[in-house]
KEVOBA-349898 format. One line per 4 residues: number of its first residue (from 1); their letters; for each residue z, y, x of N, C-alpha, C. Coordinates in Angstrom, 2 decimals. Last residue first. Layout:
# KEVOBA-349898
NUM = A = Z/Y/X/Z/Y/X/Z/Y/X  ...
This chain:
# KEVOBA-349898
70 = XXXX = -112.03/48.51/23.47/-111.91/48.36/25.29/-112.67/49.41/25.40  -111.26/49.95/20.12/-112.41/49.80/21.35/-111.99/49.70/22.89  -110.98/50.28/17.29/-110.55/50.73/18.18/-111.64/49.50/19.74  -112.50/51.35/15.00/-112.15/52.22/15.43/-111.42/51.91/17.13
66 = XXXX = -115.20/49.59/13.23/-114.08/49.23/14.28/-114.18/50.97/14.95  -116.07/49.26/9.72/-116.03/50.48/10.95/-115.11/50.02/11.69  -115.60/47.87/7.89/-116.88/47.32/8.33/-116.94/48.57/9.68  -113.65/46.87/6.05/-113.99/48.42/5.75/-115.52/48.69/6.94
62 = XXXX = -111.76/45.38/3.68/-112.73/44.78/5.02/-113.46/46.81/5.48  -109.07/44.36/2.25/-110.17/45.02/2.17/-110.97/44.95/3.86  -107.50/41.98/0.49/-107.71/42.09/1.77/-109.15/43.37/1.89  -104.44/41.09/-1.44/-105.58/41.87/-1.15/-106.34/42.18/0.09
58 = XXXX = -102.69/37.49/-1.24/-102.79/39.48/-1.00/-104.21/39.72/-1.27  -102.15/34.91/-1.00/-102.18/35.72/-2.99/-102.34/37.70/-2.36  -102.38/33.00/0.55/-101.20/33.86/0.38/-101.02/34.64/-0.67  -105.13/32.39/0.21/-103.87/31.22/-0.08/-102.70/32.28/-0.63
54 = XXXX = -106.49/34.39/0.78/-106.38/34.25/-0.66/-105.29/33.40/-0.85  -105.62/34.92/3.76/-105.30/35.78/2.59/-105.29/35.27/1.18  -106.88/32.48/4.43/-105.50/32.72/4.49/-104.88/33.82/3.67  -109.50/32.97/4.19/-108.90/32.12/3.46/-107.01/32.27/3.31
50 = XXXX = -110.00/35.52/6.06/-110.30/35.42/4.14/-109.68/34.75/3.62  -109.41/33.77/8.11/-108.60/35.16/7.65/-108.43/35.22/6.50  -111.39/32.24/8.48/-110.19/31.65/8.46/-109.23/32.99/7.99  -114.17/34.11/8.43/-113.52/33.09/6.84/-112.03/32.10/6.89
46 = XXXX = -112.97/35.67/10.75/-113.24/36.12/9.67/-113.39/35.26/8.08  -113.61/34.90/13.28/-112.58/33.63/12.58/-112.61/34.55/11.22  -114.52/36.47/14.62/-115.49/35.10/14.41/-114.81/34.23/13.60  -114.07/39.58/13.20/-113.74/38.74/14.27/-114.58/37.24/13.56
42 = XXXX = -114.93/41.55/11.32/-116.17/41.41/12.82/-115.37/40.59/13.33  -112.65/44.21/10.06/-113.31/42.63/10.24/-113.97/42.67/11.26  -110.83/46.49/10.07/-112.59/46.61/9.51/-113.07/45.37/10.19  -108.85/46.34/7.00/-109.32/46.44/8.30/-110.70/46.24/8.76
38 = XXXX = -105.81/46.46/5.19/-107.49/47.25/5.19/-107.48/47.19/6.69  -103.92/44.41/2.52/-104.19/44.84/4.18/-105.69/44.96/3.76  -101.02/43.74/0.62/-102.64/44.37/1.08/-102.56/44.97/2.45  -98.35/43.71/0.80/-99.21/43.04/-0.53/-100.94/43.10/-0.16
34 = XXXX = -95.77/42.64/2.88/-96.98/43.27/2.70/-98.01/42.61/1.57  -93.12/41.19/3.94/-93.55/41.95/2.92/-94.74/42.65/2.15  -93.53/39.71/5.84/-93.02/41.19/6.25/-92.35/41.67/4.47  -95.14/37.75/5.37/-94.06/37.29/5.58/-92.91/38.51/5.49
30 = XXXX = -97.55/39.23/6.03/-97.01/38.75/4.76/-95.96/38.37/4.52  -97.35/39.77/8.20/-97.69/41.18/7.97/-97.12/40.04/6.45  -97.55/37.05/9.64/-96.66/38.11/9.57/-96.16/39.50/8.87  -99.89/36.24/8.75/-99.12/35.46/8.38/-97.31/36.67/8.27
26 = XXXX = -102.24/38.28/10.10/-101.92/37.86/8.53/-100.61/37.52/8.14  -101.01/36.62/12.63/-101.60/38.20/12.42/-101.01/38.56/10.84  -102.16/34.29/11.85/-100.93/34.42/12.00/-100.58/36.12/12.32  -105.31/34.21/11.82/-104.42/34.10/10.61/-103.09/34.54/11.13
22 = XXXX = -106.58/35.89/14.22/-106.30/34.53/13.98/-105.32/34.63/12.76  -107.59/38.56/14.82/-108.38/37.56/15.16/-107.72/35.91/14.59  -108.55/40.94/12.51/-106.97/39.85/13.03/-108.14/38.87/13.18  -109.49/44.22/13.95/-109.48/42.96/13.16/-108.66/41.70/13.26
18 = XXXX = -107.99/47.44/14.09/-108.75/46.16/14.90/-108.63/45.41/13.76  -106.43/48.97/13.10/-107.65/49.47/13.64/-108.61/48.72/14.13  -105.00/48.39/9.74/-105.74/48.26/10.83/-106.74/48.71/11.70  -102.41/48.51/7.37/-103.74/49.11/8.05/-103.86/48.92/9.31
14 = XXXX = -101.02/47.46/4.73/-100.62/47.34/6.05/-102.24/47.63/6.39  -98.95/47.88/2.43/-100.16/48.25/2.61/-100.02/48.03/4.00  -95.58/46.42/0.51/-96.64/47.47/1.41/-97.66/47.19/1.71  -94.09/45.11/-0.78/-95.60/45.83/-1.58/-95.97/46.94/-0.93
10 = XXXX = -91.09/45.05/1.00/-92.05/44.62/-0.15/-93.03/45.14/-0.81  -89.96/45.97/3.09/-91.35/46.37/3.17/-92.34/45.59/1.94  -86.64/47.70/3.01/-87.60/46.48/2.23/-89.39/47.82/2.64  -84.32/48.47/5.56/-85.66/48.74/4.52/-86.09/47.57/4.07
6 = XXXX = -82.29/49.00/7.51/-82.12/47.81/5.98/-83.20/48.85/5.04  -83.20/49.13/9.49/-82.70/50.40/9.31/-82.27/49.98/7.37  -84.04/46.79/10.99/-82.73/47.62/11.27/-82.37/48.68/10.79  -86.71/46.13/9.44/-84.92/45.33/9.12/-83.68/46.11/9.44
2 = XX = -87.67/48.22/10.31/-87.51/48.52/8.69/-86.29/47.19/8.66  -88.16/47.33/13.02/-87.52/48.60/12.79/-87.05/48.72/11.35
């Protein structure tokens, strides 16, 4: 939607209700533009995430409350 409306999402904040279960999650939200992401972790791939974030150079906050729920 922010390409079609010719937005820049450079040094955005990207928030979560769930946790990224696999880097490419990550990969996109960076690729997007995004400088930081807040989510509340618990997936099993949680040090493949961490890592991918630091490669990528973002902020990653962890917030330890899952809001969203089967």
């Amino acid at each position: 939607k922010a390409q079609h409306a010719k937005l820049s999402l450079a040094g955005t904040v990207v928030a979560s209700d769930a946790f990224f279960p696999f880097r490419d999650g990550l990969d996109a939200v960076v690729d997007a533009g995004a400088t930081c992401i807040i989510q509340p972790g618990g997936s099993m791939r949680d040090p493949e995430v961490i890592a991918a974030a630091d490669e990528r150079g973002v902020a990653m906050v962890f917030t330890g409350v899952r809001h969203f729920r089967h």
